[in-house]
N, C-alpha and C positions, 0 to 999 in steps of 0.2 A: 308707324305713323308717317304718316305723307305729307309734302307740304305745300301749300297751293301756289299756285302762279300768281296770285296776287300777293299771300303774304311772302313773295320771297322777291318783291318787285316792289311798289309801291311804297309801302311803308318802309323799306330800305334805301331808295331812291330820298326820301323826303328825311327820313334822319341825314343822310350822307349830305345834302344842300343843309340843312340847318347846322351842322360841323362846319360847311365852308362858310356860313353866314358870319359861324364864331370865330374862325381865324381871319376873314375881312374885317370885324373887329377891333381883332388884334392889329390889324397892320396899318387900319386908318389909327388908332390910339399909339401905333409907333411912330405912324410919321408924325402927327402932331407932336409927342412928345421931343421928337428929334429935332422934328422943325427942318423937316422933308416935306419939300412938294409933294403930295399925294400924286402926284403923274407921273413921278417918278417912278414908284412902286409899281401902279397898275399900267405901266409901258415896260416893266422888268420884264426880262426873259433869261433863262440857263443858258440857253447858247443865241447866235445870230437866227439859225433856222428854224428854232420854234417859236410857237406862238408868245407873247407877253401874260401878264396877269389875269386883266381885263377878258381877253377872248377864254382864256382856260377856265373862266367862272362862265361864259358865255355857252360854249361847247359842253359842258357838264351839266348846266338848265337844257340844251337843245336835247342831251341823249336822251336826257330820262323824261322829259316833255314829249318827245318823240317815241319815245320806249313803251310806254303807258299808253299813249295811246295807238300804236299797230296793237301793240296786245290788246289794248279791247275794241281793236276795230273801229276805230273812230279817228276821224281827219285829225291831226297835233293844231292846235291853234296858231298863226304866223306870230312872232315875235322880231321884227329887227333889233341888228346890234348895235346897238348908238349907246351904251353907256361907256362913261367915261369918267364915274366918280365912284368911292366905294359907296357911298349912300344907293346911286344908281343902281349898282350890281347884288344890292342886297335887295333891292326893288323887286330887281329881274328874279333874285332867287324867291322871294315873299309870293309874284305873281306866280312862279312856276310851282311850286308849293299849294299856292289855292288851287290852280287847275288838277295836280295831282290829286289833293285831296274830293275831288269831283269825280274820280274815278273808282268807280265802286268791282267791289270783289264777284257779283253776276256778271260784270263784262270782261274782267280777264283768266279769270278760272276757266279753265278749259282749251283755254290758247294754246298748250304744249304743241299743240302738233297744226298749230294753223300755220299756212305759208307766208309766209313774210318774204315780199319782195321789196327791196332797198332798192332803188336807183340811184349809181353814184356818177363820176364822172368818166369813173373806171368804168365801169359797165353795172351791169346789174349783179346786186349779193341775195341770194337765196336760203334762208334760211324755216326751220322751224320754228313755232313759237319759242319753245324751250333752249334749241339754239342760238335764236334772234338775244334771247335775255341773257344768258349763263357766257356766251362764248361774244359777244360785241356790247349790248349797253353794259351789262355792270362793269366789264374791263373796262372798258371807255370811261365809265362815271368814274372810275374808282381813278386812270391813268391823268385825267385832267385835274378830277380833285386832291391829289398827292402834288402834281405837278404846281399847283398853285400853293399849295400849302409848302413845297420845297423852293418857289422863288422867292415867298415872303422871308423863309428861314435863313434863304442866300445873300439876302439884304440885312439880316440882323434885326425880324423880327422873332421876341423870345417866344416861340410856339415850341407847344410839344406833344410827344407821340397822344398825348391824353385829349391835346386838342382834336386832332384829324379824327380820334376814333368818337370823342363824345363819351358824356357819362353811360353806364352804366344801367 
């Protein structure tokens, strides 16, 4: 059995945003409970050089809004990043979620082997479809959404492995 570029894209992309919807969650219901500035939290970061909260829920709607559609060949819709509240970012994640679900399985089956050019700042990344998906967006979705889900934990909200993965 084989399995399509859509169901191995898509419908994984949109689970994996509804998990981080649930530990934003979690970590606006801790700050409240703590009686923590919410800015606090989504200005958190693991170390000085990486990103804070806020952008790593930004950059994980960008990949797989982006992701979804080079695979079905369609312009990704502009989104700026101006949120600055968890309500906000759960906005962002609900909007990116509708657009996904807009993308249907005739436009990205088949993608395996379409070319996917990236332009970055670096230069240009070249990829296959199959490439594009398996070896940059899902690591990316998966390395922002972890990433978010481990500054919340580093602040002392009670999340866990059960959260990140989602039921069952």
């Amino acid at each position: 059995m084989t399995i399509s570029m859509y169901s191995a894209s898509v419908p994984v992309f949109v689970r994996a945003l509804e998990n981080l919807a649930h530990i934003l969650e979690l970590g606006a219901a801790s700050a409240e409970a703590r009686k923590i500035d919410p800015s606090v939290l989504l200005q958190s970061r693991l170390y000085p050089d990486m990103f804070p909260l806020a952008r790593q829920v930004q950059i994980a709607c960008d990949m797989v809004k982006g992701g979804a559609a080079r695979l079905a060949a369609i312009e990704p819709p502009p989104k700026p990043d101006t949120e600055t509240t968890f309500d906000e970012l759960k906005a962002r994640i609900a909007w990116t979620i509708e657009f996904l679900n807009g993308v249907t399985p005739a436009q990205v089956d088949g993608s395996e082997d379409r070319a996917i050019v990236l332009k970055t700042p670096f230069g240009d990344l070249n990829f296959t479809g199959h490439q594009y998906l398996t070896a940059f967006v899902l690591p990316n979705l998966y390395f922002h959404s972890a990433t978010a889900y481990n500054i919340l934990r580093h602040a002392g909200v009670v999340v866990g492995k059960r959260d990140f993965l989602g039921k069952a």
